[in-house]
N, CA, C and O atoms as a GROMACS GRO file, in nm:
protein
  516
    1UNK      N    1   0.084  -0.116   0.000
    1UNK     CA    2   0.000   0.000   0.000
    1UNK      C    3   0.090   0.124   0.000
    1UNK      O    4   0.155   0.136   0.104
    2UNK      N    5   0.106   0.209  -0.082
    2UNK     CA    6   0.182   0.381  -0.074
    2UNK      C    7   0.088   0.417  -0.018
    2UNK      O    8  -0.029   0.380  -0.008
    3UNK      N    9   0.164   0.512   0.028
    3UNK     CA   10   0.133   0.628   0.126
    3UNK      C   11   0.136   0.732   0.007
    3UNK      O   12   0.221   0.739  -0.082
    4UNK      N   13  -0.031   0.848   0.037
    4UNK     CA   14  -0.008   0.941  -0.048
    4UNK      C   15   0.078   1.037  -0.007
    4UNK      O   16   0.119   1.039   0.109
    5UNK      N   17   0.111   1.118  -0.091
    5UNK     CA   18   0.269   1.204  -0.108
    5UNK      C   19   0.208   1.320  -0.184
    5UNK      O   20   0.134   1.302  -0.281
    6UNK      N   21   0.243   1.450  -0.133
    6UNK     CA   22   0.232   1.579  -0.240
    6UNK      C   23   0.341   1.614  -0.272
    6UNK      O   24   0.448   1.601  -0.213
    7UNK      N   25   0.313   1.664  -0.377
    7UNK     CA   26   0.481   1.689  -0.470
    7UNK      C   27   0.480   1.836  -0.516
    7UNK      O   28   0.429   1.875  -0.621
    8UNK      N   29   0.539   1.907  -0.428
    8UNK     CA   30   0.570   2.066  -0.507
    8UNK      C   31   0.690   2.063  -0.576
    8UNK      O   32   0.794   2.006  -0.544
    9UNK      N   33   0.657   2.154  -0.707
    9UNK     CA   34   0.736   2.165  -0.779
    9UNK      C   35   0.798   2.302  -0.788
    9UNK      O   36   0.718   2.393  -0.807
   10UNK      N   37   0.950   2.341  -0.775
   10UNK     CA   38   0.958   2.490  -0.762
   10UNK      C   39   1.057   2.502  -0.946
   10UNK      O   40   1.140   2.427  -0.996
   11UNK      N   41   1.012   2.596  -0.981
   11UNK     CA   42   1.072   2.604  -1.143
   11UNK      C   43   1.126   2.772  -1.132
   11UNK      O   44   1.036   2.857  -1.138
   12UNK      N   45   1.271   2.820  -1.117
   12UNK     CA   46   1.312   2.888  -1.116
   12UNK      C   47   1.275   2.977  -1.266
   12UNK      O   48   1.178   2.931  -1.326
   13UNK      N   49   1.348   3.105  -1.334
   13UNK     CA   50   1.367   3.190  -1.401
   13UNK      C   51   1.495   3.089  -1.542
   13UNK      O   52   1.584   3.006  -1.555
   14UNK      N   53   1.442   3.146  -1.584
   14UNK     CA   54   1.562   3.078  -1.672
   14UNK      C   55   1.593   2.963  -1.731
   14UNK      O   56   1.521   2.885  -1.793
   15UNK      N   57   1.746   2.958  -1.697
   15UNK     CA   58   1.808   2.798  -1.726
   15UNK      C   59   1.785   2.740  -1.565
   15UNK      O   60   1.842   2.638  -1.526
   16UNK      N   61   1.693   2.818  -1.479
   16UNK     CA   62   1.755   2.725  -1.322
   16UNK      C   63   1.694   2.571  -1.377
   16UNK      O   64   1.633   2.543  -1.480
   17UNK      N   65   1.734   2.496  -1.275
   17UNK     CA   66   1.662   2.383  -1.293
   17UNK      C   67   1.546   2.355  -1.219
   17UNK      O   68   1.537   2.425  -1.118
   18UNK      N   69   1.436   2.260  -1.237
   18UNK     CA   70   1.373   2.240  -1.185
   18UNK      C   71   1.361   2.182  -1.037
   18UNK      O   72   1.395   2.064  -1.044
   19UNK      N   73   1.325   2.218  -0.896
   19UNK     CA   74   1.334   2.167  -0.799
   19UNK      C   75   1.183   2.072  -0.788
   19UNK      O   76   1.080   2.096  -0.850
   20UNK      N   77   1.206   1.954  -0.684
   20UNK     CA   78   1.069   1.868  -0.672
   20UNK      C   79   1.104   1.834  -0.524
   20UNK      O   80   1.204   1.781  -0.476
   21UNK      N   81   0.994   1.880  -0.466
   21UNK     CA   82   0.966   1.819  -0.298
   21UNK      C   83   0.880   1.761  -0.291
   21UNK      O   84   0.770   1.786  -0.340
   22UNK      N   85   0.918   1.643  -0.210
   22UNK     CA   86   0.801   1.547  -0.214
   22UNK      C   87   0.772   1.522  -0.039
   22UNK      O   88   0.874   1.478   0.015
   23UNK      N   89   0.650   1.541   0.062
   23UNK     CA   90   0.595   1.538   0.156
   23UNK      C   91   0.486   1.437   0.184
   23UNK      O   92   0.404   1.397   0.102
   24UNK      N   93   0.496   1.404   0.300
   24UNK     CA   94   0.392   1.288   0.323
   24UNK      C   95   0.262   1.349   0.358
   24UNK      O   96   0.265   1.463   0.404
   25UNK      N   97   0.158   1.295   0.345
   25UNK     CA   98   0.035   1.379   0.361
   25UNK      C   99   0.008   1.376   0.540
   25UNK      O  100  -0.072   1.451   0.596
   26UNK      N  101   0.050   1.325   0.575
   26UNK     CA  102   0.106   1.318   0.736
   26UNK      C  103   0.151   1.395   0.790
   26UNK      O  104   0.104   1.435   0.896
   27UNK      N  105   0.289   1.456   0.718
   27UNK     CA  106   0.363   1.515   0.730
   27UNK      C  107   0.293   1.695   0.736
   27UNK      O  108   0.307   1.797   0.803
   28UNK      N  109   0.218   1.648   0.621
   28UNK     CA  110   0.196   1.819   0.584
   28UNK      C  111   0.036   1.857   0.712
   28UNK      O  112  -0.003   1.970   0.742
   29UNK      N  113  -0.009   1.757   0.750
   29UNK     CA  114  -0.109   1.757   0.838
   29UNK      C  115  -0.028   1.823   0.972
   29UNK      O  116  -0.057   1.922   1.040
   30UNK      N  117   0.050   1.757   0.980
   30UNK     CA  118   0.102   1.781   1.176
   30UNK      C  119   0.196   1.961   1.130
   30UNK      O  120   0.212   2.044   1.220
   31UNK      N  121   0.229   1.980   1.027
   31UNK     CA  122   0.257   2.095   0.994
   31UNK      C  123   0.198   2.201   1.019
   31UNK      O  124   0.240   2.300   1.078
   32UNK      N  125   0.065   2.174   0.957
   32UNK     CA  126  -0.059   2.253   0.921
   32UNK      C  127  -0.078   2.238   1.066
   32UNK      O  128  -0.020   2.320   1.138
   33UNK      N  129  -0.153   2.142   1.122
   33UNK     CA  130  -0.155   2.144   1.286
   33UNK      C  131  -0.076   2.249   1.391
   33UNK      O  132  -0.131   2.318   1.476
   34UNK      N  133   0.104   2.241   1.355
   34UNK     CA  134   0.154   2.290   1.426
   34UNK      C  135   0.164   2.453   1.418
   34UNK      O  136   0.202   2.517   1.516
   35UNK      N  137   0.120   2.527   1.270
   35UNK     CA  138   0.128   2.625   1.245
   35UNK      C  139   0.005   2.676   1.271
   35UNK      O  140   0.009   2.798   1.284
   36UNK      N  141  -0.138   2.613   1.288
   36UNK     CA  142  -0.231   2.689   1.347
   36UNK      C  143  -0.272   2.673   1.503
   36UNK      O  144  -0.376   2.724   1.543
   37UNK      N  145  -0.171   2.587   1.605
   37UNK     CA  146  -0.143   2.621   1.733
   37UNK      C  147  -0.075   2.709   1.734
   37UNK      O  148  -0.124   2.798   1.802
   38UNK      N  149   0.053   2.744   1.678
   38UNK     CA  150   0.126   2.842   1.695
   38UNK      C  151   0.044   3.010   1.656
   38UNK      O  152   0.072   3.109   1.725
   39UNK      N  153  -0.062   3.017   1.531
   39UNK     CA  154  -0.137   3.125   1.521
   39UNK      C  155  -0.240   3.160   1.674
   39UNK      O  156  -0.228   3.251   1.756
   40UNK      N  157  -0.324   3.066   1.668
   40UNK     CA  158  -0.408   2.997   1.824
   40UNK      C  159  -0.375   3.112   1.944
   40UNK      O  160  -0.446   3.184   2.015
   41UNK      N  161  -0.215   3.088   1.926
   41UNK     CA  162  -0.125   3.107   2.059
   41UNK      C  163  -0.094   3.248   2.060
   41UNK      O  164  -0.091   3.318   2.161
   42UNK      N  165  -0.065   3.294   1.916
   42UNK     CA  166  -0.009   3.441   1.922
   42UNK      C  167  -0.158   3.518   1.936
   42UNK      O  168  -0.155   3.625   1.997
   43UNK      N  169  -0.279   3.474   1.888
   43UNK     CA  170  -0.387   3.542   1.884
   43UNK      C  171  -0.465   3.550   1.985
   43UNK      O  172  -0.567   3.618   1.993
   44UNK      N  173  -0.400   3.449   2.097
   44UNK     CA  174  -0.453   3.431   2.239
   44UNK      C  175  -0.408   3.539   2.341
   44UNK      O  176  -0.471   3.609   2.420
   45UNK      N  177  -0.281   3.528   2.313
   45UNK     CA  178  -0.156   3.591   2.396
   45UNK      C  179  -0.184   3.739   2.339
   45UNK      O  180  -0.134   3.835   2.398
   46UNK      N  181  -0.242   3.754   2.256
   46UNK     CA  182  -0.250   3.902   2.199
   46UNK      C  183  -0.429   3.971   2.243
   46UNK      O  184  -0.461   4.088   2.265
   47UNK      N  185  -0.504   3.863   2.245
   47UNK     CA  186  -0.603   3.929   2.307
   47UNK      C  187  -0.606   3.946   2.466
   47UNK      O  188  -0.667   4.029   2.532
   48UNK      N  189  -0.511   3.829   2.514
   48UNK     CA  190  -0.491   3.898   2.657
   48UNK      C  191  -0.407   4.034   2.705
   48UNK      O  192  -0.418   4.121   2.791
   49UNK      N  193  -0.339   4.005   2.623
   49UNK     CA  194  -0.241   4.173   2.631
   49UNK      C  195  -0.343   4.305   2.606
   49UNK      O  196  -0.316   4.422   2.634
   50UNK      N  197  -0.453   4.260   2.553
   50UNK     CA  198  -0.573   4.356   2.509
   50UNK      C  199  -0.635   4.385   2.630
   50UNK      O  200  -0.637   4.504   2.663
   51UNK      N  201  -0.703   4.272   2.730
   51UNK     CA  202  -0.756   4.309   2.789
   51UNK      C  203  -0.723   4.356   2.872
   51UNK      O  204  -0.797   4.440   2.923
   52UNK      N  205  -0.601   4.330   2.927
   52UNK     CA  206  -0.480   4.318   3.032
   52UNK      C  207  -0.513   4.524   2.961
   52UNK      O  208  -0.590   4.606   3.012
   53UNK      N  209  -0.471   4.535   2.904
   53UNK     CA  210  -0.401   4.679   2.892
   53UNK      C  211  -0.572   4.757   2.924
   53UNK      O  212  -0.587   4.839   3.014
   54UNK      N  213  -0.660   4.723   2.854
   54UNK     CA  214  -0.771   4.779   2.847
   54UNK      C  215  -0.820   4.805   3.026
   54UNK      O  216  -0.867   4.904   3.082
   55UNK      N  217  -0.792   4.699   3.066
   55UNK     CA  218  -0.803   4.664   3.224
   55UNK      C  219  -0.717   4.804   3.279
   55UNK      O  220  -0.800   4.877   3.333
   56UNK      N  221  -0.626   4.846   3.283
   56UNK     CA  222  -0.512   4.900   3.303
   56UNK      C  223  -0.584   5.038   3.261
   56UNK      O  224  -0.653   5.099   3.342
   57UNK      N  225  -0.563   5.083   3.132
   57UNK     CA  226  -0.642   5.229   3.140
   57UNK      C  227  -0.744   5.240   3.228
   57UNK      O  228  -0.745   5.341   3.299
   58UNK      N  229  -0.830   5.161   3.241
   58UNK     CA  230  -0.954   5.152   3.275
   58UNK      C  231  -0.940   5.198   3.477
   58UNK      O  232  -1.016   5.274   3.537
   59UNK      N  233  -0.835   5.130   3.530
   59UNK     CA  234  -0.795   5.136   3.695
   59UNK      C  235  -0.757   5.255   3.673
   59UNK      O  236  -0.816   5.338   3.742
   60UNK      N  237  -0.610   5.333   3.536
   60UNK     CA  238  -0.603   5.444   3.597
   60UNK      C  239  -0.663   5.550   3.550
   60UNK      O  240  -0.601   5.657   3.555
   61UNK      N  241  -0.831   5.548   3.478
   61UNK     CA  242  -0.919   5.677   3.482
   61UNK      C  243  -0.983   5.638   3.602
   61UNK      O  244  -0.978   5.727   3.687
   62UNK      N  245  -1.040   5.539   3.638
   62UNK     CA  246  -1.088   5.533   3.761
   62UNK      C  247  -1.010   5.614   3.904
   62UNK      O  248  -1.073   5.685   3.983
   63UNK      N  249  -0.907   5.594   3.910
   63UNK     CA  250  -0.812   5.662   4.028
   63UNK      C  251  -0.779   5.809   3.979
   63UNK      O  252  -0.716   5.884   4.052
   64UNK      N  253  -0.836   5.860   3.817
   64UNK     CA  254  -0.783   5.972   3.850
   64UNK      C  255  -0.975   6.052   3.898
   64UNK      O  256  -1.010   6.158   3.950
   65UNK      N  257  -1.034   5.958   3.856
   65UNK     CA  258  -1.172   6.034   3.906
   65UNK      C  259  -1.164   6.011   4.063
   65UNK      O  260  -1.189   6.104   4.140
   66UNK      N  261  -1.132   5.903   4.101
   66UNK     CA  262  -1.121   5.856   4.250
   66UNK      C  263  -1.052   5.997   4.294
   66UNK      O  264  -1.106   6.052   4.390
   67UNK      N  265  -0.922   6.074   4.228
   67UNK     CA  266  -0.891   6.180   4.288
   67UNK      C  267  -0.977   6.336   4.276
   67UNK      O  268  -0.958   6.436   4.345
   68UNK      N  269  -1.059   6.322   4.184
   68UNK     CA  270  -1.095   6.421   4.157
   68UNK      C  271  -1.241   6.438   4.232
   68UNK      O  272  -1.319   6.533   4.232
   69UNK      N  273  -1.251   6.293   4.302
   69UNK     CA  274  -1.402   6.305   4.388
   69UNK      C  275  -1.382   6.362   4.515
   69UNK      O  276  -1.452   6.443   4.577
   70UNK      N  277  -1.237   6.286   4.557
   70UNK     CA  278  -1.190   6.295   4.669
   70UNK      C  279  -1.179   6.458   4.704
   70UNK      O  280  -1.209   6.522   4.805
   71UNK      N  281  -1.124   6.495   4.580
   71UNK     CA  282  -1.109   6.619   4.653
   71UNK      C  283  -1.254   6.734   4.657
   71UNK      O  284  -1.266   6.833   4.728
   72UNK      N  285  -1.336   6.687   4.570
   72UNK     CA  286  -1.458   6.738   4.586
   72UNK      C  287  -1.546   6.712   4.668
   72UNK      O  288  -1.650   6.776   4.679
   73UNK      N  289  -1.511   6.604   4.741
   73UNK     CA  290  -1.558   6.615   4.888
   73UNK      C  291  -1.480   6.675   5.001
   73UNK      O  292  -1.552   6.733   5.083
   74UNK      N  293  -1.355   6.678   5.027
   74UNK     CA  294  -1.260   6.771   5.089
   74UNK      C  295  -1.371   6.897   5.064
   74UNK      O  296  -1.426   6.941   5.165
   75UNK      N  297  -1.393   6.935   4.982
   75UNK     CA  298  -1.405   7.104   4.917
   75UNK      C  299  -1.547   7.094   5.000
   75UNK      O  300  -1.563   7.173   5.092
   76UNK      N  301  -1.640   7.009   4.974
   76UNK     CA  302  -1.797   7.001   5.042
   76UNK      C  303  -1.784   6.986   5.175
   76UNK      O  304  -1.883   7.022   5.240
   77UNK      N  305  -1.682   6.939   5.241
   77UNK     CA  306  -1.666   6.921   5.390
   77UNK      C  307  -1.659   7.041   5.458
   77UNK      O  308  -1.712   7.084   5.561
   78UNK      N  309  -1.575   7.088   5.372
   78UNK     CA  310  -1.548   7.266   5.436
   78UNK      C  311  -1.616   7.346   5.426
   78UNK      O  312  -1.618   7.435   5.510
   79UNK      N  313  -1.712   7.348   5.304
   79UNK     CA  314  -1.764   7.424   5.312
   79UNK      C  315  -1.934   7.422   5.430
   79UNK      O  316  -1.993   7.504   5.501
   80UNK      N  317  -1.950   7.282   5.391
   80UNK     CA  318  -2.055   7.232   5.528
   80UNK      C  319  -2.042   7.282   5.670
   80UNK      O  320  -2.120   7.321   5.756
   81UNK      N  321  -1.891   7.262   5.657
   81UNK     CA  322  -1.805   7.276   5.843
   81UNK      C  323  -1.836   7.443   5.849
   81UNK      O  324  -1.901   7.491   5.942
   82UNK      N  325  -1.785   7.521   5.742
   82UNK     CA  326  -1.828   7.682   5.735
   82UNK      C  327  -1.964   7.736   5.771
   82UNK      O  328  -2.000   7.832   5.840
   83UNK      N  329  -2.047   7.618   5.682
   83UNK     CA  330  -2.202   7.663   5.708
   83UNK      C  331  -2.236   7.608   5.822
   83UNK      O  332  -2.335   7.666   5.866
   84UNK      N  333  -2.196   7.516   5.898
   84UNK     CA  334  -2.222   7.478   6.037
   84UNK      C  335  -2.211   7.578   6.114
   84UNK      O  336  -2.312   7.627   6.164
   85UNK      N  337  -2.073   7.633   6.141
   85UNK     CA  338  -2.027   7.728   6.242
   85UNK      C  339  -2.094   7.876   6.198
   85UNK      O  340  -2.114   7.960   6.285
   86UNK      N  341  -2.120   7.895   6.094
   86UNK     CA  342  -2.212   7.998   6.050
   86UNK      C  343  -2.377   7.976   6.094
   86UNK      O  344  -2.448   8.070   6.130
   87UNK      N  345  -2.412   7.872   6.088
   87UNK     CA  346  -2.562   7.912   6.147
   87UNK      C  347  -2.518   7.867   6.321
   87UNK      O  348  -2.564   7.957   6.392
   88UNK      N  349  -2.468   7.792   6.383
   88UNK     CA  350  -2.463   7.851   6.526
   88UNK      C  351  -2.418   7.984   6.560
   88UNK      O  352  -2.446   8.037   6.668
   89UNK      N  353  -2.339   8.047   6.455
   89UNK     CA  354  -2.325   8.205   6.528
   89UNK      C  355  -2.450   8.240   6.516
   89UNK      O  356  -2.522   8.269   6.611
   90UNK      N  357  -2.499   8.241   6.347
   90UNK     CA  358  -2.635   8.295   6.373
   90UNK      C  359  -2.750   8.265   6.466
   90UNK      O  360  -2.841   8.345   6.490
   91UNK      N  361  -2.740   8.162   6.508
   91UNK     CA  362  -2.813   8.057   6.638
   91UNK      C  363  -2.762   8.138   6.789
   91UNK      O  364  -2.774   8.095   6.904
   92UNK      N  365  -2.733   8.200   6.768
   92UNK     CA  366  -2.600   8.218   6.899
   92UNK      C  367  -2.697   8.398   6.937
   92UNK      O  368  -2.760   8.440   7.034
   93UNK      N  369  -2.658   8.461   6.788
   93UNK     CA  370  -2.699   8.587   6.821
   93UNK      C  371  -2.885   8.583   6.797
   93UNK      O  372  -2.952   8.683   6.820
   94UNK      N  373  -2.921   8.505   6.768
   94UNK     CA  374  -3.087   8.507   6.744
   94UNK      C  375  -3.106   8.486   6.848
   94UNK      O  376  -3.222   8.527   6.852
   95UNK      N  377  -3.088   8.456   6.935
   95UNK     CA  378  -3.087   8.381   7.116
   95UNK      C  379  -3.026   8.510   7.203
   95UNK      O  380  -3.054   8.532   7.320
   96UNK      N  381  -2.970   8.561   7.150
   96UNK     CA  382  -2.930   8.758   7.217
   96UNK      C  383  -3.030   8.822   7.207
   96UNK      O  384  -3.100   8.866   7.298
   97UNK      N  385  -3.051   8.836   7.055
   97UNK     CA  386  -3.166   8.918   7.032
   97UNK      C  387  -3.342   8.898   7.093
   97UNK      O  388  -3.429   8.977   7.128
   98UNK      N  389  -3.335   8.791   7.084
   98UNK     CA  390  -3.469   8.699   7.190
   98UNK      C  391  -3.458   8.776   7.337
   98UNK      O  392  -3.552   8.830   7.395
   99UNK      N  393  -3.311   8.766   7.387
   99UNK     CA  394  -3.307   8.783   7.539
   99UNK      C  395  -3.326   8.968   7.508
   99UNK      O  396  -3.419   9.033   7.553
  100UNK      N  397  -3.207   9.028   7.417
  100UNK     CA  398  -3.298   9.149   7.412
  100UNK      C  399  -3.448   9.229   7.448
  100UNK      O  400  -3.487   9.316   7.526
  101UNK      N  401  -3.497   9.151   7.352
  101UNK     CA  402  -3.676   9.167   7.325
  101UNK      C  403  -3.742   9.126   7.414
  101UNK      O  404  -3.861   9.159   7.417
  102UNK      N  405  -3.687   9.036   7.518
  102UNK     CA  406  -3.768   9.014   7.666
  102UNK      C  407  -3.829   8.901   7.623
  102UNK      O  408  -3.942   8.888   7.670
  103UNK      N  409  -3.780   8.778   7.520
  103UNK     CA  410  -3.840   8.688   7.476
  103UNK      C  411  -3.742   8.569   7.524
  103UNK      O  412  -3.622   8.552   7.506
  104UNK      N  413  -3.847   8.486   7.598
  104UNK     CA  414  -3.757   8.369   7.638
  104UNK      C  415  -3.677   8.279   7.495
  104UNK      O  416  -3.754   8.232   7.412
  105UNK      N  417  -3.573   8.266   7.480
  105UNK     CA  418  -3.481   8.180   7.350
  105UNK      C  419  -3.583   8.028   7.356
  105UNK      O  420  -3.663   7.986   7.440
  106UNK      N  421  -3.537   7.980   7.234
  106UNK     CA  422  -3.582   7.874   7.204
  106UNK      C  423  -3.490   7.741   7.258
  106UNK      O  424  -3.369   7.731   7.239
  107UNK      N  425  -3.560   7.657   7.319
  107UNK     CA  426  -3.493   7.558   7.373
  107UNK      C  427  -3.388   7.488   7.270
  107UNK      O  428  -3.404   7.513   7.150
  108UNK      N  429  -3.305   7.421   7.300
  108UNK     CA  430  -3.174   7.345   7.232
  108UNK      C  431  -3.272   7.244   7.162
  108UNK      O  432  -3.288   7.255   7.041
  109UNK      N  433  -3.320   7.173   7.215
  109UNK     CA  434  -3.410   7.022   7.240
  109UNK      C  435  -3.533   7.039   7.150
  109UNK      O  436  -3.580   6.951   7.079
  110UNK      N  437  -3.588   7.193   7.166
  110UNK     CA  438  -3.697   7.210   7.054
  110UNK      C  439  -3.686   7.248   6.908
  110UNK      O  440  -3.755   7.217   6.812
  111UNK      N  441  -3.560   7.336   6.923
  111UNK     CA  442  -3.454   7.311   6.771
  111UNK      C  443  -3.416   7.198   6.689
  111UNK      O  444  -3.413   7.197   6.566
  112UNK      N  445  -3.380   7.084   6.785
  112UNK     CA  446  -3.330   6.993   6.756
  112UNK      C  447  -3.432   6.909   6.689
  112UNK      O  448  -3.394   6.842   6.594
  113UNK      N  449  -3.609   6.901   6.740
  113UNK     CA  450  -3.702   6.856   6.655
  113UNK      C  451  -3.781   6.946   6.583
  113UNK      O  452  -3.881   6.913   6.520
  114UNK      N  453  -3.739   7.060   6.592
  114UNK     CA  454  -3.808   7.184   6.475
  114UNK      C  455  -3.885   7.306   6.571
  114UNK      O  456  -3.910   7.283   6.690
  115UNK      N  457  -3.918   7.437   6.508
  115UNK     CA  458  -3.986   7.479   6.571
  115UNK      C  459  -4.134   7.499   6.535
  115UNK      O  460  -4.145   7.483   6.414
  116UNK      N  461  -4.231   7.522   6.583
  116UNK     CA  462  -4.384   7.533   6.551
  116UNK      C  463  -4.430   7.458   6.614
  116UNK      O  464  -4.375   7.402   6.709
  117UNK      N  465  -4.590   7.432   6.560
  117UNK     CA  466  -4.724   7.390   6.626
  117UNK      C  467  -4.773   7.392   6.706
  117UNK      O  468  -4.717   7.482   6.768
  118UNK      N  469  -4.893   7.337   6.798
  118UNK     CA  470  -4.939   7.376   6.899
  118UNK      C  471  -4.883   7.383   7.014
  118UNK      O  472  -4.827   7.287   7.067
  119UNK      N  473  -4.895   7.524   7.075
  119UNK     CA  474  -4.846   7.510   7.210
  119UNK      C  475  -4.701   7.631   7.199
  119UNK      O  476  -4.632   7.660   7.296
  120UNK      N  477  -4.689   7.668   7.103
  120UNK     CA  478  -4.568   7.797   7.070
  120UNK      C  479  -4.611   7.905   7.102
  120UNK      O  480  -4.711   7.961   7.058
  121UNK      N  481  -4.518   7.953   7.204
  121UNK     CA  482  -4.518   8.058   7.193
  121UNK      C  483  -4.543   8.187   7.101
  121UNK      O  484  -4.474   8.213   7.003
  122UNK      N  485  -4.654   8.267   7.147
  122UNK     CA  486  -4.625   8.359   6.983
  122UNK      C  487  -4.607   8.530   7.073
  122UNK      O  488  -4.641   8.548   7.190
  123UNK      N  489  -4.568   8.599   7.012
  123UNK     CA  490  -4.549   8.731   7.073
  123UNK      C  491  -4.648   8.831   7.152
  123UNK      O  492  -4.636   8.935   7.218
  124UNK      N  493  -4.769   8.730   7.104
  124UNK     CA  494  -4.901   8.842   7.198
  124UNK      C  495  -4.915   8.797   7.314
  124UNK      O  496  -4.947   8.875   7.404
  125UNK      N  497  -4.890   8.618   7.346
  125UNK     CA  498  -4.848   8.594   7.433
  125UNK      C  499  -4.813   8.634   7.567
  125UNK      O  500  -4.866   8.617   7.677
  126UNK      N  501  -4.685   8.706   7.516
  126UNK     CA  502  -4.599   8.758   7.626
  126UNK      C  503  -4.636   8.875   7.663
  126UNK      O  504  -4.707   8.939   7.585
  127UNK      N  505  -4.593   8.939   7.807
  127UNK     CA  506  -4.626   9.023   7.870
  127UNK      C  507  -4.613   9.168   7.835
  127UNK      O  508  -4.685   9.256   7.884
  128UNK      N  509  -4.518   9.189   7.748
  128UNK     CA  510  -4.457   9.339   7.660
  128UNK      C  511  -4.488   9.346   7.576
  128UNK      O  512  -4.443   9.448   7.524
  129UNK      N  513  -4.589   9.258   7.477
  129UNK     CA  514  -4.624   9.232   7.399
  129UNK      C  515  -4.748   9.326   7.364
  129UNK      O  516  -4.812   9.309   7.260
   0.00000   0.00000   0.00000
């Protein structure tokens, strides 16, 4: 029984002579095999380098927004902490001006759940009133 065989023929320019290669069909299989693991491999290795990198931009826009939040909360902290200490002054002198006017101040405790509804004080109330 032969074994089939492919036969390339290479025919130079000229006077070259004719070249003839002859391959086993076996041969040219585990070839073919080995040259499209080896494609397989570079096209594997190349889409991981893809994601790998894509991954990579991706962490450092994240960290540069991560910095740019960060500091926009820094900036909201202060300015909160400003408006804090700004309405207890104003809290501070509305509670002068009360004692001024002969008006008892508003409790800490009644601030703390709001002021109004029944049972408030109102200015006719009071005795100077």
């Amino acid at each position: 029984m032969s074994e089939d065989r492919w036969t390339l023929l290479v025919m130079g320019g000229g006077d070259a002579p004719v070249r003839q290669y002859s391959v086993s069909r076996a041969t040219v299989r585990a070839w073919a095999a080995a040259l499209s693991s080896v494609v397989l491999l570079v096209l594997g290795l190349s889409g991981a380098l893809l994601v790998e990198g894509d991954a990579r931009l991706e962490a450092e826009r994240l960290a540069r927004e991560n910095e740019v939040l960060t500091s926009e909360l820094a900036t909201m902290r202060d300015r909160v902490g400003s408006l804090e200490s700004r309405v207890g002054s104003l809290s501070e002198e509305g509670n002068r001006f009360l004692t001024l006017a002969g008006i008892e101040p508003i409790d800490s405790e009644v601030l703390d759940v709001g002021v109004g509804g029944p049972g408030t004080n109102t200015p006719e109330s009071h005795p100077l009133w």
